[in-house]
C-alpha positions as CSV (number, residue, x, y, z in Angstrom):
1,X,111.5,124.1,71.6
2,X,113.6,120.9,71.8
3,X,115.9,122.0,74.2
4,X,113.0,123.8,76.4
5,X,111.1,120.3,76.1
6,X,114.2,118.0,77.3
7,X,115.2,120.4,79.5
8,X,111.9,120.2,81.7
9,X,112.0,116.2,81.5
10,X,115.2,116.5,82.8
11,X,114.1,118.5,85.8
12,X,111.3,116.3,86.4
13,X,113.8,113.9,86.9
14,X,115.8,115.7,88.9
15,X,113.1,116.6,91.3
16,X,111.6,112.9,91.3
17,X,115.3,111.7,92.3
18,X,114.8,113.5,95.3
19,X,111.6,112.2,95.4
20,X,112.3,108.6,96.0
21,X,111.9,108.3,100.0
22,X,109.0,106.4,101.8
23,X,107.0,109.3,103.4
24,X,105.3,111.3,100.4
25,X,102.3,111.5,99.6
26,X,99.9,113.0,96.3
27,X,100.8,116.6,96.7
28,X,104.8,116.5,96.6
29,X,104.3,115.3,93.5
30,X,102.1,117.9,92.1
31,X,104.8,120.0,90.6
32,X,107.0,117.4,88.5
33,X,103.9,116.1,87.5
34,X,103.2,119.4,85.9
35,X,106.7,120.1,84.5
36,X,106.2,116.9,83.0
37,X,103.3,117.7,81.2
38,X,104.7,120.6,80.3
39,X,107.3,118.8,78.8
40,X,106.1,116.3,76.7
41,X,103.4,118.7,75.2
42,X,106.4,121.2,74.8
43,X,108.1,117.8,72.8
44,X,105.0,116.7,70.8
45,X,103.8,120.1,69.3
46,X,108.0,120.8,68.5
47,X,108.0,117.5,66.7
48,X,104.7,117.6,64.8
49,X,105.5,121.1,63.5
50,X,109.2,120.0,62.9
51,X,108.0,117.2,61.0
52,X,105.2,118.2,59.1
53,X,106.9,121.7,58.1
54,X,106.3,122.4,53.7
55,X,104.3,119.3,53.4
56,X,101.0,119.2,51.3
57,X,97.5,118.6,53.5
58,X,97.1,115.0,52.3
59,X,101.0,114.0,53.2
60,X,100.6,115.8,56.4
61,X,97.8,114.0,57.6
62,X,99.6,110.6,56.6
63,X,102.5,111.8,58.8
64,X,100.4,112.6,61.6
65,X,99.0,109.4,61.4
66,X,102.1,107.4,62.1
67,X,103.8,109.7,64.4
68,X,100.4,109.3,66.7
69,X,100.9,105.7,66.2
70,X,104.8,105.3,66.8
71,X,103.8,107.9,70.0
72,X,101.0,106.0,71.3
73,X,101.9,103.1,70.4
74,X,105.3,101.8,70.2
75,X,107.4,104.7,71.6
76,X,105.5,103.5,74.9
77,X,105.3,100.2,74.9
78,X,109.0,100.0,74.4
79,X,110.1,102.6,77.2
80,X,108.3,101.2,79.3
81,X,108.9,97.8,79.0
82,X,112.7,98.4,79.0
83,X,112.3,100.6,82.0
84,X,110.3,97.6,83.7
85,X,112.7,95.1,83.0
86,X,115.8,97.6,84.0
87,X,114.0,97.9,87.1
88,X,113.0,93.9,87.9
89,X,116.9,93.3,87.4
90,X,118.1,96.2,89.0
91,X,115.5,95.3,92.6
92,X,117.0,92.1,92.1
93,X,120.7,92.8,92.1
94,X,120.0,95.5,94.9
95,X,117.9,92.8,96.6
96,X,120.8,90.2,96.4
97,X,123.0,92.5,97.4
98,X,120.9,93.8,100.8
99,X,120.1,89.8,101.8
100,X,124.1,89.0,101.8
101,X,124.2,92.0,104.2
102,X,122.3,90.3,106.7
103,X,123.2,88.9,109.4
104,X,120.6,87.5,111.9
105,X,122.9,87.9,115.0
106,X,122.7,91.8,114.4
107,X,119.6,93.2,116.3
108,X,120.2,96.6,114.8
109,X,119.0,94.9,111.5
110,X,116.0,94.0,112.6
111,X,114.9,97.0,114.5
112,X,114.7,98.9,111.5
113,X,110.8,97.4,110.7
114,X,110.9,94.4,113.1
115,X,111.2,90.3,112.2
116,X,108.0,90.4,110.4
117,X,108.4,93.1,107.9
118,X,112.1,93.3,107.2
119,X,111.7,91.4,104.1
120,X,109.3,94.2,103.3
121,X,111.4,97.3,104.1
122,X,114.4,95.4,102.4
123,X,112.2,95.1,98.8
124,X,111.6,98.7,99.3
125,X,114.7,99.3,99.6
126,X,116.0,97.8,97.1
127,X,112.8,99.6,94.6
128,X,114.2,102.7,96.1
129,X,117.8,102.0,95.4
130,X,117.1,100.9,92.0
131,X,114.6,104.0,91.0
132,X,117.3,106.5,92.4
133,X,120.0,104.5,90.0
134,X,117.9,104.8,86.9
135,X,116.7,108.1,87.1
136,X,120.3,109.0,87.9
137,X,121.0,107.4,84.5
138,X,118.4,109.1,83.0
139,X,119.6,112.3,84.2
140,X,123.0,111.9,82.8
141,X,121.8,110.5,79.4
142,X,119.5,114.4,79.2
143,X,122.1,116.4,79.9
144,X,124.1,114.9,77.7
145,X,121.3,115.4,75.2
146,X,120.4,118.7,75.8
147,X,123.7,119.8,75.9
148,X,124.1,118.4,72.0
149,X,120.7,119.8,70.6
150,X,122.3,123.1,71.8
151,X,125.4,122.8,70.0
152,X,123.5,121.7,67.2
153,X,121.3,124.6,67.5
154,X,124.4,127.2,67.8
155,X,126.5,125.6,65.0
156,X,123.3,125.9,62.9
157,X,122.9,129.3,63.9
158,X,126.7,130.4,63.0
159,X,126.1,128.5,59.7
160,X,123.0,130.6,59.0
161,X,124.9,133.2,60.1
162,X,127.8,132.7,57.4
163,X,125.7,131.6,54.7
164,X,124.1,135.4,54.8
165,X,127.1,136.8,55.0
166,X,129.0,135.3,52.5
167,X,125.6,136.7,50.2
């Protein structure tokens, strides 16, 4: 259930990188929304029965209790300010980086969204740049993590497998 679970927030990922363009709008984002759903229900029912496996009612009910409130609570309150602040500094490198690139003697430049909204189209620019960068390192960082709960899950397979054999 873990790997399904990672492996879906992964794709979501996946499919939002491609996402990252100006022109969308509510429905092309009607199926990673759902795979995302999918996902973290897939990740929270895995974890509450992984956790609260063989314990009594009353200790079960204690551990429910915290893992809603290190869920609700500080599991996303710390993603998402980290992801905030990765992307403030990440708009503003891209953004440094984009204003050095101008020149005002190049007209090309400036026909892309005209005088008055090129400081506009380069801030979404340099959003787009920065959410295509961190979702790319989000991608890497699952597939690296799926790729070790399955070797987990096959060496704890082979051991199960061993330990009945040697029986």
């Amino acid at each position: 259930m873990f790997i399904i679970g990672f492996s879906a927030i992964v794709l979501y990922h996946i499919m939002m990188y491609t996402r990252f363009v100006n022109d969308l709008n509510m429905a092309d984002f009607f199926i990673p929304s759902f795979l995302r759903g999918f996902a973290l229900a897939t990740l929270y029912i895995s974890i509450g029965l992984y956790v609260t496996a063989g314990l009594p009612i009353p200790a079960t009910l204690k551990v429910v209790g915290f893992i809603l409130i290190v869920r609700s609570f500080l599991a996303t309150g710390i993603t998402s300010g980290l992801y905030n602040y990765f992307l403030y500094a990440g708009t503003n490198r891209h953004l440094s980086g984009l204003a050095s690139a101008i020149d005002a003697n190049k007209p090309l430049a400036w026909q892309q969204a005209g005088v008055a909204a090129y400081p506009k189209y380069m801030l979404q620019q340099a959003s787009l740049g920065t959410l295509k960068e961190l979702s790319g390192n989000i991608i890497i960082f699952g597939i690296i993590l799926v790729a070790l709960l399955a070797v987990v899950y096959a060496i704890g397979k082979l051991r199960k497998a061993l330990v009945a054999n040697s029986l």
